[in-house]
C-alpha positions in Angstrom: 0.0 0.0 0.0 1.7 3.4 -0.7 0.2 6.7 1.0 0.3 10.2 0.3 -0.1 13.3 2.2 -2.3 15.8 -0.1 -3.2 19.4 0.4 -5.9 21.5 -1.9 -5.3 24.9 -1.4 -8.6 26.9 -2.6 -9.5 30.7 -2.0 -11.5 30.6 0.5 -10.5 27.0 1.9 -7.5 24.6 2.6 -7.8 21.0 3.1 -5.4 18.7 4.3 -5.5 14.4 3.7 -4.4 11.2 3.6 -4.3 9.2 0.3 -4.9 5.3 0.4 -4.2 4.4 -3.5 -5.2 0.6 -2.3 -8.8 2.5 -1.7 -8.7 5.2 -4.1 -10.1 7.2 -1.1 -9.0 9.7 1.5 -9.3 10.0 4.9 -8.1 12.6 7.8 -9.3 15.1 6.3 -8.7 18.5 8.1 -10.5 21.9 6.7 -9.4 25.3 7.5 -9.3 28.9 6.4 -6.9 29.8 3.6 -4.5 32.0 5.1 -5.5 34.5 2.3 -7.0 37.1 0.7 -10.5 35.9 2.0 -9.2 35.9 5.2 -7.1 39.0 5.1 -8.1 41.8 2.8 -6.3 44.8 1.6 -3.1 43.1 2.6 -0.4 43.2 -0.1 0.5 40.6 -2.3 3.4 39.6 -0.6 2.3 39.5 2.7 -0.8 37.1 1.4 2.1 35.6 0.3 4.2 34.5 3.0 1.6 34.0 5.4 0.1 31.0 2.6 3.4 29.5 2.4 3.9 29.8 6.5 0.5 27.7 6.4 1.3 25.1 3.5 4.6 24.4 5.7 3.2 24.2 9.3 0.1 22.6 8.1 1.5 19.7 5.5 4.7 19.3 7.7 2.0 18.5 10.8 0.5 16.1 8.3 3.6 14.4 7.0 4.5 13.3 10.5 0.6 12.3 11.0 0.6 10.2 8.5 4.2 8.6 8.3 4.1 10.1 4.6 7.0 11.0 2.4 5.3 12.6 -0.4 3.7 15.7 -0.9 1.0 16.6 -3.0 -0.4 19.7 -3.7 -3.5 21.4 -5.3 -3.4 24.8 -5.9 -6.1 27.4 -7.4 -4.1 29.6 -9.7 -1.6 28.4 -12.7 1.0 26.6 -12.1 3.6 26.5 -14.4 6.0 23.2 -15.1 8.8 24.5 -12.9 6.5 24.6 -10.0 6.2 28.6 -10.0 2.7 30.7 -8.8 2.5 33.2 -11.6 -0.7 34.7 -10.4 -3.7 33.4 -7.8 -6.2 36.0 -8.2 -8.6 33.8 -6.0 -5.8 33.4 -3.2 -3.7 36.6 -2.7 -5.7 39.0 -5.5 -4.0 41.0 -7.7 -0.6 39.6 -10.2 2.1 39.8 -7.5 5.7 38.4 -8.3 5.7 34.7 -9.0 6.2 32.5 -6.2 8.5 29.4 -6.4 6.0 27.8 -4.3 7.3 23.9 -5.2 10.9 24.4 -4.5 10.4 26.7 -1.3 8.3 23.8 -0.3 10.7 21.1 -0.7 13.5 23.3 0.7 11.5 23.6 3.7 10.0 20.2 4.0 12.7 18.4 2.9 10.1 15.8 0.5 9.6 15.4 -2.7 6.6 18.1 -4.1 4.0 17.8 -6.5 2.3 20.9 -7.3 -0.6 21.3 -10.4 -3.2 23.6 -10.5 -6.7 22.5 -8.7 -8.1 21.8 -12.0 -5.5 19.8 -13.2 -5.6 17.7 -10.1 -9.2 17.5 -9.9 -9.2 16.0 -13.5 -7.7 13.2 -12.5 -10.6 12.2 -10.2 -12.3 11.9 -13.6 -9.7 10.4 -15.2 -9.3 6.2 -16.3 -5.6 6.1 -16.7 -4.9 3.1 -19.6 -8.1 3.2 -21.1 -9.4 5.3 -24.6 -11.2 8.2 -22.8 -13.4 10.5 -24.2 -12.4 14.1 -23.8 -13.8 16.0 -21.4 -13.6 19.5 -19.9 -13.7 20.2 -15.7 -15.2 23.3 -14.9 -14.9 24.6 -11.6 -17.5 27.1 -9.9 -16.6 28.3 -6.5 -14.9 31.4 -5.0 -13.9 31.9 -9.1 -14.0 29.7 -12.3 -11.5 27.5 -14.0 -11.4 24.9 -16.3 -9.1 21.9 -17.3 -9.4 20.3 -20.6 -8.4 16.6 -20.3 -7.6 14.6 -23.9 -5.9 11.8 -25.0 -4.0 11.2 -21.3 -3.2 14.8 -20.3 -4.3 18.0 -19.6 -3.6 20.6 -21.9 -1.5 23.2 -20.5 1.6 25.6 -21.7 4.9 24.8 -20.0 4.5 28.3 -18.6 1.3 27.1 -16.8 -1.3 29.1 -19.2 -4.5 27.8 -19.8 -7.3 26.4 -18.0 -8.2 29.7 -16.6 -11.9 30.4 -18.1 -12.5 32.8 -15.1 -10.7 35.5 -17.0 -11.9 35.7 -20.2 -13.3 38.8 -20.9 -17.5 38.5 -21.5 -18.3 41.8 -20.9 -16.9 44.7 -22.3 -19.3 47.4 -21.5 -18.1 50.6 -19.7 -20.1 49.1 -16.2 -18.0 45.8 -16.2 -17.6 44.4 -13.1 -14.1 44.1 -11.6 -12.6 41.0 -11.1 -9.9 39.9 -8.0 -7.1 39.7 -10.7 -7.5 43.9 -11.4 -9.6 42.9 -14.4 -12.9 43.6 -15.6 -15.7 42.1 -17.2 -14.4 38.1 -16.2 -16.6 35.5 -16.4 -15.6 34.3 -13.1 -16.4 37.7 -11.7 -19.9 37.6 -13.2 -20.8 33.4 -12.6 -18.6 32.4 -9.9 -20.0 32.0 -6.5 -18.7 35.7 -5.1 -20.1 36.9 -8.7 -23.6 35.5 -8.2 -23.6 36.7 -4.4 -22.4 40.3 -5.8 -24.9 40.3 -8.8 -27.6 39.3 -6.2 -27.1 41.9 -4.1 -27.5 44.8 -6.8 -30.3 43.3 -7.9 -31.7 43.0 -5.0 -30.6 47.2 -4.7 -32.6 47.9 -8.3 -35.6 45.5 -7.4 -36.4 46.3 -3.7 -39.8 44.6 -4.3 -39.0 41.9 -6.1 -36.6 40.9 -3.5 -39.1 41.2 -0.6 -41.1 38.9 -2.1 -37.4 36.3 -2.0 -37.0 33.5 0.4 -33.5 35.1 0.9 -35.2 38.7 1.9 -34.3 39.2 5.6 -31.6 36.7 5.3 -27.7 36.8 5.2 -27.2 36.9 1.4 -24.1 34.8 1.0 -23.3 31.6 -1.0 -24.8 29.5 1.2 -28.3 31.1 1.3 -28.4 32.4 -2.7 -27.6 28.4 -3.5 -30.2 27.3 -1.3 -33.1 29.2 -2.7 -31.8 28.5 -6.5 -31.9 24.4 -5.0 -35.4 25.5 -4.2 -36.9 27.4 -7.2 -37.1 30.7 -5.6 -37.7 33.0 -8.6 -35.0 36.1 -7.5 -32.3 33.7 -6.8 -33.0 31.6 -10.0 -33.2 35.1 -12.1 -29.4 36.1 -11.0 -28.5 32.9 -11.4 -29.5 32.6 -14.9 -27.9 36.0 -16.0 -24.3 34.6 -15.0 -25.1 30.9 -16.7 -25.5 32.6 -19.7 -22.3 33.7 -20.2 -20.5 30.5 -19.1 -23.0 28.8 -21.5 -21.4 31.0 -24.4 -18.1 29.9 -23.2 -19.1 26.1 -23.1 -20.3 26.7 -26.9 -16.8 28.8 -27.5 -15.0 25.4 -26.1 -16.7 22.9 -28.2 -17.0 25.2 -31.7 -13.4 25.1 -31.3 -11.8 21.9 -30.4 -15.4 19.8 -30.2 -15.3 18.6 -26.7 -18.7 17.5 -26.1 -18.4 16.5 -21.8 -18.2 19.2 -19.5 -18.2 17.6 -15.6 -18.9 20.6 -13.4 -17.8 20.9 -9.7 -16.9 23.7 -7.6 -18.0 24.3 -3.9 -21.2 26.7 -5.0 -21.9 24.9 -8.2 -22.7 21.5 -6.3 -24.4 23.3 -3.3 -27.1 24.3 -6.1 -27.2 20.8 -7.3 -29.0 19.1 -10.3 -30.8 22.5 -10.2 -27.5 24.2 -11.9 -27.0 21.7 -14.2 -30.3 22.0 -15.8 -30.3 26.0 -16.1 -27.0 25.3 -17.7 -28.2 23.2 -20.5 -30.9 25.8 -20.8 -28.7 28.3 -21.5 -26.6 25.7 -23.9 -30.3 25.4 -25.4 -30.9 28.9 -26.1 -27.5 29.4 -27.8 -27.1 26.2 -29.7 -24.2 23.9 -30.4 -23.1 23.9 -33.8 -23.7 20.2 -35.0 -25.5 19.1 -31.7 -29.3 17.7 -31.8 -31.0 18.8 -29.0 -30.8 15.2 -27.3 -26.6 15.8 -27.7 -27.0 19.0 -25.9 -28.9 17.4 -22.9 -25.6 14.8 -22.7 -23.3 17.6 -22.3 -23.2 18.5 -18.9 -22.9 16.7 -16.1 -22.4 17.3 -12.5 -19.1 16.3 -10.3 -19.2 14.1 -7.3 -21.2 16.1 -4.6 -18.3 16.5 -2.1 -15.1 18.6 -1.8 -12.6 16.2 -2.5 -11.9 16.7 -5.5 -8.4 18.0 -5.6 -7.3 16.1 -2.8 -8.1 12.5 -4.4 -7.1 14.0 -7.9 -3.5 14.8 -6.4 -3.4 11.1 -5.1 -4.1 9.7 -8.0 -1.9 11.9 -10.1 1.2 10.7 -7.5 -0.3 7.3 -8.0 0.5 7.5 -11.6 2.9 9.8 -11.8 5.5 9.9 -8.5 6.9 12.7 -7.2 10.5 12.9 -8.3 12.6 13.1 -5.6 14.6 16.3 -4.0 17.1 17.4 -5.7 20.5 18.4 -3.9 20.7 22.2 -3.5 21.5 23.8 -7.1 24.4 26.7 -6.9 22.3 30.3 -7.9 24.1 31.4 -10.8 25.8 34.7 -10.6 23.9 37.4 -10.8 24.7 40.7 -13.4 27.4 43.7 -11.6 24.8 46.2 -10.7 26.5 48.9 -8.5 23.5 50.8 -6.7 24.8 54.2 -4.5 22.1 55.6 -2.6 22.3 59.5 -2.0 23.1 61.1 1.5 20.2 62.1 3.4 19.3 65.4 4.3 21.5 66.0 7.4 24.4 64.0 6.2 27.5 64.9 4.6 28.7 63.0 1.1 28.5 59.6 2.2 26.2 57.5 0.8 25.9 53.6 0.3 26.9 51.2 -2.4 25.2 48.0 -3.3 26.7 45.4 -5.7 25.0 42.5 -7.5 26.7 39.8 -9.0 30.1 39.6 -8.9 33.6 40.0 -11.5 35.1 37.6 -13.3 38.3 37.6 -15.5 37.7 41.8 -15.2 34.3 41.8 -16.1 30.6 41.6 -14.6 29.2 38.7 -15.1 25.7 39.2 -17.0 23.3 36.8 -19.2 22.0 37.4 -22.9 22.3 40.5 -24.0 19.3 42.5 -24.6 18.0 45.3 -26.6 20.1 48.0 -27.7 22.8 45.8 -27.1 25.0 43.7 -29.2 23.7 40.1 -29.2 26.5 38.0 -27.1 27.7 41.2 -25.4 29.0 40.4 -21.7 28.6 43.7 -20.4 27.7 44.3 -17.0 25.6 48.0 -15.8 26.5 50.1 -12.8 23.9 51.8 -11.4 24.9 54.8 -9.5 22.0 56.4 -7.0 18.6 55.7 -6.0 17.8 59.2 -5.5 15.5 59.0 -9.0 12.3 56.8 -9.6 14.4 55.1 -12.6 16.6 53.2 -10.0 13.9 52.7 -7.6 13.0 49.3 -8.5 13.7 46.2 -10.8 11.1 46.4 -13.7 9.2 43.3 -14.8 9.9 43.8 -18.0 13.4 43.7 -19.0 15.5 44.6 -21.8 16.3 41.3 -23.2 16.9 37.4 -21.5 18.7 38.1 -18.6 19.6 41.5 -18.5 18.6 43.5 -15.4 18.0 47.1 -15.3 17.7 48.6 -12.3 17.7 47.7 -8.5 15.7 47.8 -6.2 17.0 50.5 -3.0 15.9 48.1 -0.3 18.3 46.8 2.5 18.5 43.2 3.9 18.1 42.1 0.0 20.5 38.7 0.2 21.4 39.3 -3.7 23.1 42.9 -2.4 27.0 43.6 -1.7 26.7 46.7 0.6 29.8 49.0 0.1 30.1 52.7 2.2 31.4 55.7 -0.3 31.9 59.3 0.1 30.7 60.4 -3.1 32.7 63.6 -2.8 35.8 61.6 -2.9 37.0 61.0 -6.2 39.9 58.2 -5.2 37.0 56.1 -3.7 34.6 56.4 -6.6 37.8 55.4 -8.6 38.5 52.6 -6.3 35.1 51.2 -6.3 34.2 51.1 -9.7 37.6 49.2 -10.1 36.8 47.0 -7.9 33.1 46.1 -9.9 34.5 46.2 -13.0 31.2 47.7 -14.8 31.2 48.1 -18.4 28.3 50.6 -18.1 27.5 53.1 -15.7 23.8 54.2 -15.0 23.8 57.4 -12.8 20.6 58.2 -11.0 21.7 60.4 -8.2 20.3 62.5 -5.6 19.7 63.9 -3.6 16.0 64.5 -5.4 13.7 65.8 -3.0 12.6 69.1 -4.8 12.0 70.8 -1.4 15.0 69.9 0.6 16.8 70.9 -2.7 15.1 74.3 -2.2 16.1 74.5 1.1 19.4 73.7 0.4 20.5 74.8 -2.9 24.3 75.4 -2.5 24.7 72.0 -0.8 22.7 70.4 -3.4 24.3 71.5 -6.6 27.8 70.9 -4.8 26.8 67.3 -4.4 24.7 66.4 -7.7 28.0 68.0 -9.5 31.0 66.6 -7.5 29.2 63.3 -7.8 28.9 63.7 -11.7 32.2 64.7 -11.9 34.1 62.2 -10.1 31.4 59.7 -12.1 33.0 60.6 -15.4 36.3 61.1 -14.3 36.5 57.4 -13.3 34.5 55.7 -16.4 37.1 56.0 -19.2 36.1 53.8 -21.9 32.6 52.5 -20.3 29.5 54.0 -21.3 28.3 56.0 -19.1 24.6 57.8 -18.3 23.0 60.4 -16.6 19.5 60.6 -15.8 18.3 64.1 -15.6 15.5 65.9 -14.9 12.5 68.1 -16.8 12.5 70.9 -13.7 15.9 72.1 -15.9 12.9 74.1 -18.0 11.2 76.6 -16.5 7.7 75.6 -17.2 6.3 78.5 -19.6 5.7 76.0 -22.2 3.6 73.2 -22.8 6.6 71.2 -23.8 10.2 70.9 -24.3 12.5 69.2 -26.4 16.2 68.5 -27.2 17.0 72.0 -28.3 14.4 74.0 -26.1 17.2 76.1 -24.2 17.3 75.3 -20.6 16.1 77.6 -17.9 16.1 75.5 -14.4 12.5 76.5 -12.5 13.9 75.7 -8.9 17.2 74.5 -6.9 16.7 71.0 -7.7 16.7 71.7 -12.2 19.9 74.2 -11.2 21.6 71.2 -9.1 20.8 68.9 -12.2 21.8 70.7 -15.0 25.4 71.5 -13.1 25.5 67.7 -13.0 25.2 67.7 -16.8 28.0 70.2 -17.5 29.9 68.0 -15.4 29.4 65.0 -17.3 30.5 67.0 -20.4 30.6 64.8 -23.7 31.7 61.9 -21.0 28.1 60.2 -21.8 25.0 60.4 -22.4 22.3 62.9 -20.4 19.2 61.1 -20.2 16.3 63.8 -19.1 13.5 61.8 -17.7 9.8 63.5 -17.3 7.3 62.2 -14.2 8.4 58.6 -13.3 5.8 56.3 -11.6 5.0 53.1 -10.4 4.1 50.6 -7.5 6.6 51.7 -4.1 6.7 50.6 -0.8 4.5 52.8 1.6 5.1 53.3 5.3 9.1 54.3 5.0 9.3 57.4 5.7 9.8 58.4 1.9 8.2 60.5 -0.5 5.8 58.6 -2.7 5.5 59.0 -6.4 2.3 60.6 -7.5 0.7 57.3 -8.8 1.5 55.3 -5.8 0.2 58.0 -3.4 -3.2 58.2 -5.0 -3.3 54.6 -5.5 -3.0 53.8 -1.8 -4.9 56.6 -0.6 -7.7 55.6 -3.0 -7.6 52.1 -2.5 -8.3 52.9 0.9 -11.0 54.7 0.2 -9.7 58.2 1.6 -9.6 61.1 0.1 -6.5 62.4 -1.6 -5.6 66.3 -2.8 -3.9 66.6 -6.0 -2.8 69.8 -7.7 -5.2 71.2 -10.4 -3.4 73.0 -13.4 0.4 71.2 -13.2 0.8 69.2 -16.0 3.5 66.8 -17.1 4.4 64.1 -19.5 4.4 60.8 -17.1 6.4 57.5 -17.8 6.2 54.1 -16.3 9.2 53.0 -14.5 10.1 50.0 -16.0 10.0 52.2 -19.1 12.1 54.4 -18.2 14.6 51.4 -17.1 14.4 49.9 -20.3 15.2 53.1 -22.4 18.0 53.3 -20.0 19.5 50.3 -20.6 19.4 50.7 -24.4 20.6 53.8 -23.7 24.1 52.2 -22.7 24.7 51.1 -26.2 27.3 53.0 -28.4 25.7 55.9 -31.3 23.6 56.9 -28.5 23.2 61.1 -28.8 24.5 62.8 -26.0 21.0 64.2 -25.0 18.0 62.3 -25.0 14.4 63.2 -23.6 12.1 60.9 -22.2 8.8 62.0 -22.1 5.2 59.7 -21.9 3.1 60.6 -25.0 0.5 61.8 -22.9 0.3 65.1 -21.5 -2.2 65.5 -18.6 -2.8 67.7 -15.2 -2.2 65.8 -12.1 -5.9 66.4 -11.2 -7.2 64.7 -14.7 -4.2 61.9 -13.9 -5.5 61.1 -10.6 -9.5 60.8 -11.4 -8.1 58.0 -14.1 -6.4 55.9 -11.2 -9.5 56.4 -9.3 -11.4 54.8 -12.4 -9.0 52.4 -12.7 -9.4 51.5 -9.1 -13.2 51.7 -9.2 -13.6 54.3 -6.4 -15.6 56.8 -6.5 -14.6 60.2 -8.3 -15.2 62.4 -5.3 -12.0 61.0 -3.8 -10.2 63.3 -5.7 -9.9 66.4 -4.1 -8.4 69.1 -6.8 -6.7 72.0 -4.5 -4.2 74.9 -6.3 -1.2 73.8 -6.8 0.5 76.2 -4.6 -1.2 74.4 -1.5 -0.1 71.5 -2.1 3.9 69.7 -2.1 4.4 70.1 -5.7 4.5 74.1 -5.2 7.8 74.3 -6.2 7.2 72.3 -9.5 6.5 74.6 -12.7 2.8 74.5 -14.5 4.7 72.7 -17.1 7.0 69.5 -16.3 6.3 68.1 -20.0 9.2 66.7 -22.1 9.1 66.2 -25.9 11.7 65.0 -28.4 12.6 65.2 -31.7 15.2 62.1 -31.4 12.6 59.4 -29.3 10.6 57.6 -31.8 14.0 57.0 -33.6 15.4 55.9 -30.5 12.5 53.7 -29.9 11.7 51.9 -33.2 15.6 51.1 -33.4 15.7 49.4 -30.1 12.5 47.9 -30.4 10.9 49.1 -27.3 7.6 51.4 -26.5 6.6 54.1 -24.1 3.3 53.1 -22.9 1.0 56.4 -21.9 -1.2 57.3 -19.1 -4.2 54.8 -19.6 -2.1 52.0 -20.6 0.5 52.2 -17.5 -2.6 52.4 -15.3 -4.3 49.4 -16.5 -1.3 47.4 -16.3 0.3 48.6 -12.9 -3.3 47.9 -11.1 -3.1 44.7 -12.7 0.2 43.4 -10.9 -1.7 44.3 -7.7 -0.7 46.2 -4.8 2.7 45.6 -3.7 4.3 45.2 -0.1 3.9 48.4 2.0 6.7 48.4 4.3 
């Protein structure tokens, strides 16, 4: 007999057993709360994060020594891709964070062999008769969300990458009043059909039809999943109308599915979808009635759908049987990480303190040179050069971008101490011999200079003491990078503001302390590299440190909230996304590049008109946004015009292959990675 400890990890609900292949059953089951998003909203991704890992490893190490097992398998609901990574688990921690290499941190931590699919895919195996010529069928899952597996010919079809299977987010509705989904989204089917869609289209119907609801068994009840599945079960007319509007558009996907690669058995299961019962089933094949299935006779359509087994073991017998059938390899012996790209990252002082400042090294040299990985854009292909990245005064070095320049090629770090992948090195910026010595000592064969100090008010405050520093810093930067390319991201306060935009040969008037302090540092750089003059750079930052927030992430927190938030009405700019900005930086490094360059988002829009977009985006209400003057608020010392145009960028661009995304576009997609980890 051979046993296997299985966990199914589902939005709302984990569940933890024993699997008897002799029996095909399992037994010692446990059922708890998913230490999730459920449980735990408006935390940030990463926090969801850890504290579902913390679980999976107190919980299924418990179980391992419970049950004398030595194999772990686990059910997860979001995709899982084949090197055992979480891409995305809208259902679990909400919006895209990073991906999580759940398996291996699993296996480091357990110290068993790890199986880990997708619920769907696990689940299909409960269905599936492994050996035999099996008809094709597709598992469709309706609880918390929706998801789908399509098994055929002995496997379930999936990318490599984990894609597919994931039905919940197509797209059914694309009107204006699209309800959002947990991934950022809007208009899913799994935020219209799934159990929290149903209970949330219930409850505005029951808003817009105060009578009709009165006259529902669930008026003067709780309406949750429970109670909206238990009048459906019963006929109730309200419950049966709202559940009818969401069947309808998985019926179109059901009809989608078998127009396209014919697969005529759809089991359904799901914790909400079995809790209405035969009842769901049979409004299903209504709906599949009313559309039609190409091909189908009407006794064809009535064999399509069938209901699962009527309990909620679904994935934790389908991960049994999928070890069963195929074991869990078994731990490998700790890998080496391999070296990471040079990236020299120096902080500017803080107000109060004198040069010194702090150096951070990734990666490290070999032979006299950084070690990197494929070369990416604006590069040439095979090129093993390494990036230093002076400063993290400036947005552009504030994080590492998702997207990336090329395989392997980093371009920017993240200013964030305790990071394990981060050589900390103490410099006095204002000393040329240890700029010299530490660049030396990296061996970069690019330099990235994103210095500070940057806080516009200190700056005015302190002018003297800030255009010493941003120029001795730029000096001592070019005097040491003979023969690497170096550049200088600058700044669009070097214009005064009197005009709606600005390009290469606008000539420069600096409109406060911190555009003076800048454009020294660009006489200092001299023909010594490139100047890189960068307009409003946003994008997702840690909260709660202290610092000064970018405009985006400061009305995105506020707003998710749901406080209020004063933005300036009447000070306009040209915003860019961050990992933009990083991108164009690192093609930026490559040689022909001209010695100015302006970097500007096509877009040019007032803060006030900026904000009421994130607001949209966010789904909050407009009267959030509070528009004040702009001399009441911390951008006072910003001109009306921060805009930056170019006549050299769209060359720039289309050469190097890349894009600068505008206002809507960098909205859409930073509320789609999710909120990020606030301290």
């Amino acid at each position: 007999m051979t046993a296997y400890t299985v966990v199914d990890v589902g939005g709302t609900t984990l569940r933890v057993g024993r699997y008897d292949s002799a029996t095909d059953r399992v037994d010692d089951v446990r059922r708890m709360p998913t230490e999730g998003m459920d449980r735990y909203p408006g935390d940030p991704v990463p926090v969801l994060q850890r504290r579902v890992v913390g679980q999976l490893v107190e919980v299924a190490g418990a179980a391992l020594a419970r049950h004398g097992t030595r194999h772990l398998g686990i059910a997860f609901a979001g995709p899982v891709d084949a090197a055992g990574r979480v891409p995305a688990a809208p259902t679990v921690w909400g919006r895209r964070g990073d991906p999580l290499p759940l398996r291996d941190l699993l296996r480091q931590r357990l110290g068993v062999p790890v199986t880990l699919v997708n619920d769907l895919t696990a689940a299909a195996w409960r269905y599936v008769d492994p050996g035999a010529d099996q008809e094709a069928f597709c598992l469709i899952t309706v609880s918390s969300g929706i998801g789908n597996k399509v098994f055929r010919s002995g496997e379930v079809l999936l990318h490599p990458d984990g894609h597919g299977g994931e039905l919940g987010h197509w797209t059914c509705d694309l009107s204006p009043q699209a309800v959002p989904c947990d991934c950022g989204g809007r208009g899913h089917l799994g935020a219209i059909a799934s159990g929290r869609g149903a209970v949330a289209a219930a409850r505005r119907a029951a808003a817009a039809d105060l009578s009709g609801f009165a006259r529902s068994m669930l008026a003067g009840a709780e309406l949750d999943a429970v109670a909206l599945a238990a009048a459906a079960r019963a006929g109730d007319p309200f419950a049966t109308g709202v559940l009818r509007d969401g069947l309808r558009h998985l019926a179109t996907a059901i009809t989608a599915i078998f127009a396209a690669i014919g697969i005529r058995r759809y089991v359904i299961m799901g914790g909400f979808a079995l809790a209405v019962g035969p009842r769901y089933a049979t409004l299903l094949t209504e709906a599949l009635h009313r559309l039609g299935c190409f091909g189908l006779t009407p006794t064809e359509i009535d064999e399509m759908v069938v209901l699962g087994e009527p309990d909620d073991d679904h994935g934790l017998i389908g991960a049994g049987r999928l070890l069963t059938h195929t074991p869990a390899t078994p731990v490998p012996h700790p890998t080496p990480v391999p070296p990471l790209p040079a990236i020299l990252h120096l902080s500017p002082p803080k107000p109060g303190q004198k040069g010194e400042t702090t150096a951070r090294s990734r990666g490290r040299a070999r032979r006299g040179r950084a070690e990197t990985g494929t070369a990416g854009r604006g590069r040439r292909a095979g090129s093993d050069r390494g990036e230093w990245v002076r400063g993290a005064g400036g947005r552009a070095a504030g994080r590492r971008p998702r997207r990336e320049c090329g395989a392997g090629l980093p371009t920017a770090a993240r200013p964030r101490p305790g990071r394990p992948d981060l050589r900390w090195i103490r410099l006095d910026v204002t000393d040329p011999v240890a700029c010299a010595e530490v660049v030396d000592r990296v061996a970069p064969d690019g330099v990235v200079a994103v210095h500070g100090p940057s806080d516009v008010t200190w700056c005015e405050a302190e002018p003297g003491r800030a255009a010493r520093l941003h120029e001795t810093a730029a000096a001592n930067l070019a005097a040491t990078t003979a023969g690497r390319r170096l550049v200088l991201i600058s700044t669009d306060n070097v214009f005064d503001g009197r005009a709606p935009g600005n390009d290469e040969d606008t000539p420069v008037a600096p409109a406060n302390a911190y555009g003076r302090a800048k454009l020294r540092a660009e006489r200092a750089i001299g023909t010594a590299g490139t100047v890189l003059r960068v307009s409003l750079v946003y994008g997702w930052e840690p909260a709660g440190t202290g610092k000064w927030l970018n405009f985006f992430a400061k009305c995105a927190y506020a707003l998710r909230a749901g406080e209020p938030v004063e933005v300036p009405d009447g000070q306009w700019t040209t915003p860019v996304p961050v990992d933009d900005v990083a991108a164009v930086t690192v093609a930026a490094l490559a040689d022909g590049v001209p010695d100015l360059l302006h970097l500007g988002g096509p877009d040019r829009i007032n803060r006030a008109d900026w904000a009421d977009r994130i607001a949209a985006g966010l789904g909050v209400p407009a009267g959030l946004v509070v528009r004040v003057p702009l001399a009441r608020t911390r951008y006072a010392s910003r001109p009306v015009n921060t805009c930056l145009t170019s006549t050299r960028l769209a060359g720039f661009l289309e050469e190097h292959g890349l894009r600068v995304r505008g206002v809507d576009d960098g909205i859409r997609d930073l509320l789609a990675q999710g909120v990020p980890c606030t301290s």
